[in-house]
N, C-alpha and C positions, 0 to 999 in steps of 0.2 A: 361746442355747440350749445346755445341758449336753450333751456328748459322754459315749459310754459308758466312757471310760478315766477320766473322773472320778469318774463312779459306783460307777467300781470303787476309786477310790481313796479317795472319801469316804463312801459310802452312799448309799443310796437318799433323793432330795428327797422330804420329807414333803409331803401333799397339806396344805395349808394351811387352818387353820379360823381364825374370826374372833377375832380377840386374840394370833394370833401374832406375836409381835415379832420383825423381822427385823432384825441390828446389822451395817453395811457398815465395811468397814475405810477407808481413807484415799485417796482415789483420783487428788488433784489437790492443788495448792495450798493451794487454803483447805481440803481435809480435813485436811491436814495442820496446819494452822494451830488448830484445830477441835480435834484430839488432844491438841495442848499446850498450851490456856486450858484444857481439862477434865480435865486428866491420864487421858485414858483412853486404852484401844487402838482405837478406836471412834468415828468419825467422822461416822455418822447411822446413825438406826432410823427405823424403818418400821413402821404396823401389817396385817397383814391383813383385809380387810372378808369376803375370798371365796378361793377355791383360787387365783384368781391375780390377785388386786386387792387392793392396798395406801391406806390412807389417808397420806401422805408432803408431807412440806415439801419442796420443792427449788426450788434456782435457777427454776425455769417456773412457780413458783408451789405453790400448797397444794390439793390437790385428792384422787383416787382415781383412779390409776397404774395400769397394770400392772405386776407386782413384777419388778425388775431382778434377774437369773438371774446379772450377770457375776460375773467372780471376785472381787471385790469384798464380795459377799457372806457373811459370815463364817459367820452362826450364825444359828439361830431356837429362840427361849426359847416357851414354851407356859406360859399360864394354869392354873393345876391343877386351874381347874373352869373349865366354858363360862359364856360371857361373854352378856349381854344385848346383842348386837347392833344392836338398836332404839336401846335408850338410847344408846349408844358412839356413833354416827352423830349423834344430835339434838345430843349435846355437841359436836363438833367443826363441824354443820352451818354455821354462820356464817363460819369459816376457809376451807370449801369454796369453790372456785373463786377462789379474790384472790389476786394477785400477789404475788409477795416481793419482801419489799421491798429491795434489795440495802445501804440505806442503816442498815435494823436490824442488820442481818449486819454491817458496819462497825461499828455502834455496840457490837456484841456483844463486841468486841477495845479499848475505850478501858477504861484499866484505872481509870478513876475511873466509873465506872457500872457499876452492877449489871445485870445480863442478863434480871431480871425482868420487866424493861419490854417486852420483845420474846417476844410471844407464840405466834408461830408458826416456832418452831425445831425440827424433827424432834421430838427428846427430850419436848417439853412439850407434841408435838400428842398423841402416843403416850400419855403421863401420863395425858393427862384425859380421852381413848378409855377408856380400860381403867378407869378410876373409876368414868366414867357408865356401864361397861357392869358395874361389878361386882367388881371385882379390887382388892382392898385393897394395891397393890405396896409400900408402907412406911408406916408410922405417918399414922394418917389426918390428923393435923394438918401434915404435912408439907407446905411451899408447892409445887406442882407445877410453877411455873413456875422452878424451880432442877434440875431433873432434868436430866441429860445420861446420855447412850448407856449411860456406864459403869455408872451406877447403873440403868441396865435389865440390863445384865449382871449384876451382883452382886443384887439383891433374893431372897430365897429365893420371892417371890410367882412365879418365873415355874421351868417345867423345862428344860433345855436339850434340844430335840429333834433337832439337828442342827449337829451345825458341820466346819469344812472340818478 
């Protein structure tokens, strides 16, 4: 939970609408590890479904979270138009509830394979939310399953409504 001397130091947390990307900085080991195979500052994102329910990859698996408040949390980029909800959810509905698999997460770090193969990594569950719901984030032909954090930071598809 945010105390009021952060608030005062960062701004007021926006009330969260569906499509907001949220980008967490580096928080442990393998986030760290995570920063520097994708050259980013950027460790995992997150989407939001509702004011405080995230669709997210993590360690426990791939599911719809409550959105993690720590400091850890960097920034939330917004959609420039609202997002089809319905659709955003049916796309990623299959990934809902299944384990992660910590064996892809390994494989994501062998530097003779490409990371396409693993499909539920933060960045590329985020990707294809935001496609099915509507949000053109880079050149439609682009393969989504190469997306990481960073290039959710950098897209001009999204606004930055918040960061520390």
């Amino acid at each position: 939970m945010r105390d009021m001397t952060e608030d005062a130091l960062f701004g007021s947390f926006p009330v969260l609408l569906a499509g907001d990307v949220l980008l967490y900085r580096a928080s442990s080991l393998a986030g760290y590890l995570v920063c520097i195979k994708t050259g980013s500052l950027f460790s995992h994102a997150e989407v939001a479904v509702s004011g405080d329910r995230a669709v997210a990859a993590r360690l426990s698996g791939t599911d719809i979270y409550r959105v993690d408040m720590s400091g850890y949390l960097w920034c939330v980029r917004r959609p420039w138009k609202a997002i089809d909800a319905t659709e955003a959810l049916r796309a990623v509905a299959d990934d809902l509830g299944k384990p992660y698999p910590l064996s892809d997460f390994f494989y994501f770090f062998d530097p003779w394979l490409k990371h396409r193969y693993i499909l539920r990594f933060c960045s590329v569950i985020v990707a294809h939310f935001l496609r099915a719901g509507g949000v053109c984030l880079f050149n439609p032909a682009q393969d989504l399953n190469l997306v990481t954090p960073d290039d959710l930071w950098k897209t001009p598809s999204l606004v930055t409504i918040w960061k520390r």
